[in-house]
N, C-alpha and C positions, 0 to 999 in steps of 0.2 A: 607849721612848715608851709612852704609858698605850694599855692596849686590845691590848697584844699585837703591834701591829704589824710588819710587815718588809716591807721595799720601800715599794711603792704597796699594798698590803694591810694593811688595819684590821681586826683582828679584835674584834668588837662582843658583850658578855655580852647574851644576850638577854633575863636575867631582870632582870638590874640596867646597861640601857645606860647607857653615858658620855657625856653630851649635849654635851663636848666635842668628842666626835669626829664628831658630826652638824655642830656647827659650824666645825669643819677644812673636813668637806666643804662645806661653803656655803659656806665661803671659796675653797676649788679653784674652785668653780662660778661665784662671781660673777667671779672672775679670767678668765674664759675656758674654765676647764679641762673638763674630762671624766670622769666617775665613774659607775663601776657599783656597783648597789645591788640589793638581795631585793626580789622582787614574791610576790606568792603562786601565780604561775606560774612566769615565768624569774628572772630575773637582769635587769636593765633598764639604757639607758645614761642619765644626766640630764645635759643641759646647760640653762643660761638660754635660754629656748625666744625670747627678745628680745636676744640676740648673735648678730647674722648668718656673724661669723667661726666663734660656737663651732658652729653649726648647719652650717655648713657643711664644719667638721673632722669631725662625727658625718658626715655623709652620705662623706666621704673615708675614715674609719676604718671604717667598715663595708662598702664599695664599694656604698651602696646608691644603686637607682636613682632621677635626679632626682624621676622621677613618683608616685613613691609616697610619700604623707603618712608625719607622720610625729605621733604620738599624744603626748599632753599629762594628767599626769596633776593632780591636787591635793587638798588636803585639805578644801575646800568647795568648793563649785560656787559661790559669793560672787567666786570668783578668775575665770571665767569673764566677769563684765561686762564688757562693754567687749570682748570676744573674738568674742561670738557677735552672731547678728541678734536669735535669739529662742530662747526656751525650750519647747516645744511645751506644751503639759496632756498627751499621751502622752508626752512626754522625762520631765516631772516625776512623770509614776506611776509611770516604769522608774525612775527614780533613789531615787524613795522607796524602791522592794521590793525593790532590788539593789546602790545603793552604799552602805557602800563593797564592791567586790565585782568578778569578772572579766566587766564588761559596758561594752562600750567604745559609747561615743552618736556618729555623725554628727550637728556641728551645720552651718550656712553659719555661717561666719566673716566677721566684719568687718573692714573698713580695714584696721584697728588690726595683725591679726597679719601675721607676714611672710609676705610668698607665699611664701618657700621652705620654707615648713611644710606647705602643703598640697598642694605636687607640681602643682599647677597645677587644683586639682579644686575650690576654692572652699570645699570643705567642711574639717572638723578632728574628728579623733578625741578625747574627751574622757574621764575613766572618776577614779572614786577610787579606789586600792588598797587592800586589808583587810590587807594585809602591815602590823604593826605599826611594824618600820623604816623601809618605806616612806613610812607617815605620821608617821613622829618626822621624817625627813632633811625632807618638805614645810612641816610646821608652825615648823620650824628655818629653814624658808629663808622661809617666809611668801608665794608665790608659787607658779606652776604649774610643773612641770620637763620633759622629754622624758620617753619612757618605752617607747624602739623597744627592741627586747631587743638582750640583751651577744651579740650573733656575727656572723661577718662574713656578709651578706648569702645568699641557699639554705645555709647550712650548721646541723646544728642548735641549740636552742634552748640554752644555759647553765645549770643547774642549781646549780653551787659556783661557788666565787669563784675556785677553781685551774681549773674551766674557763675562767673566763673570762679571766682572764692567761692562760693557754695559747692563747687563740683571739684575742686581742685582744694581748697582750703590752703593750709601752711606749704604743701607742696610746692608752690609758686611763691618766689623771693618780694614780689612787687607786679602790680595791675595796672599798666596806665587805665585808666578810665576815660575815655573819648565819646560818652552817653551809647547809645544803643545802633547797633550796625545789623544790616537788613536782614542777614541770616537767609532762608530758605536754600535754593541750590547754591554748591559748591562751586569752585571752578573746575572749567573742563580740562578734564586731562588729555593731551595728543602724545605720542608715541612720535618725535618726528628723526629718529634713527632710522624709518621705513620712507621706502619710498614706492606708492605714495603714501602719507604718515597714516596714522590709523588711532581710532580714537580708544581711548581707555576707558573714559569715564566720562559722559556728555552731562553738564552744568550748565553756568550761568550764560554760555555761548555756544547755540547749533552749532553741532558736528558742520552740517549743510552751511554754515557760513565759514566755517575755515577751510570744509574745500573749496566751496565760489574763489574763493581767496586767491587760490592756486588753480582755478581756471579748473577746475575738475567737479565733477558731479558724484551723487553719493552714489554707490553701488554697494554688491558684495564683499568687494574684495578691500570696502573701506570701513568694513562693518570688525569689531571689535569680537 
């Protein structure tokens, strides 16, 4: 098979990719299936974030818990309409200075997305990867995908695609394999329904640099 492959692992030339094998996996994906892929942190799972059965095999294969969202990435924020209620003027100056990049937006979410994406919180994690693969498999699929990372739920993060068969096994339909992504912090999560926004989860990007962003200094009242 092109690409190297064996099993459910794709092995992907990073300097010359086979956009076949981007579109294998959009084919898994739109079937229902399940596939891990390079972020520029972990390793990530995507399914069609609009198939209730495949969402709900992601939350079964990783035993995560209902309550916790579950983050959506893509390759324009264009994909987003129709997703969210609104785009703040402080969402849009973090997305200018930082996507594509590890900085994940709290929006409120609309109608439209399934509640079982958002653990029952109303809101939706959003972010675009700077992982190149990441944006070849989204611009391939032309839509938004999941992008909760490859492991099963407290266990840690996946860094290669042998951990992630290893932690994952038959669970996952197919691995691209894109060699090893840097792993350590996560991306930061901001809350930007607030204003001013407030951080969830401080990663790969100081809190202190998405407020300078927005001309604001850290305080209490920007404290989590």
């Amino acid at each position: 098979m092109p690409g190297g492959s064996r099993g459910g692992v794709i092995k992907i030339d990073p300097v010359r990719p086979d956009p076949e094998l981007f579109q294998r996996a959009v084919r898994v994906i739109r079937s229902g299936g399940l596939i891990a892929y390079p972020t520029e942190t972990f390793y990530g799972l995507a399914v069609d974030p609009f198939n209730p059965a495949a969402v709900e095999r992601l939350f079964q294969s990783k035993g995560r818990e209902r309550n916790k969202p579950i983050t959506l990435v893509m390759d324009d924020i264009k994909h987003a309409e129709g997703m969210v209620e609104a785009i703040s003027p402080d969402a849009l100056s973090l997305i200018r200075k930082f996507w594509p990049g590890p900085l994940t937006l709290l929006f409120k979410c609309s109608a439209r997305l399934p509640s079982g994406l958002t653990g029952g919180t109303g809101k939706i994690g959003i972010r675009i990867p700077a992982h190149p693969m990441a944006l070849k498999l989204l611009q391939t699929a032309g839509q938004s995908l999941t992008a909760t990372s490859a492991n099963l739920s407290g266990r840690p993060g996946a860094t290669t695609a042998a951990q992630v068969e290893e932690n994952l096994g038959s669970c996952v339909d197919l691995i691209l394999d894109g060699g090893p992504v840097p792993g350590g912090l996560e991306s930061t999560i901001v809350d930007a329904t607030l204003h001013p926004p407030r951080q969830v989860r401080e990663g790969r990007i100081p809190f202190r640099d998405v407020l300078q962003t927005l001309g604001l200094s850290l305080t209490e009242d920007h404290e989590w």
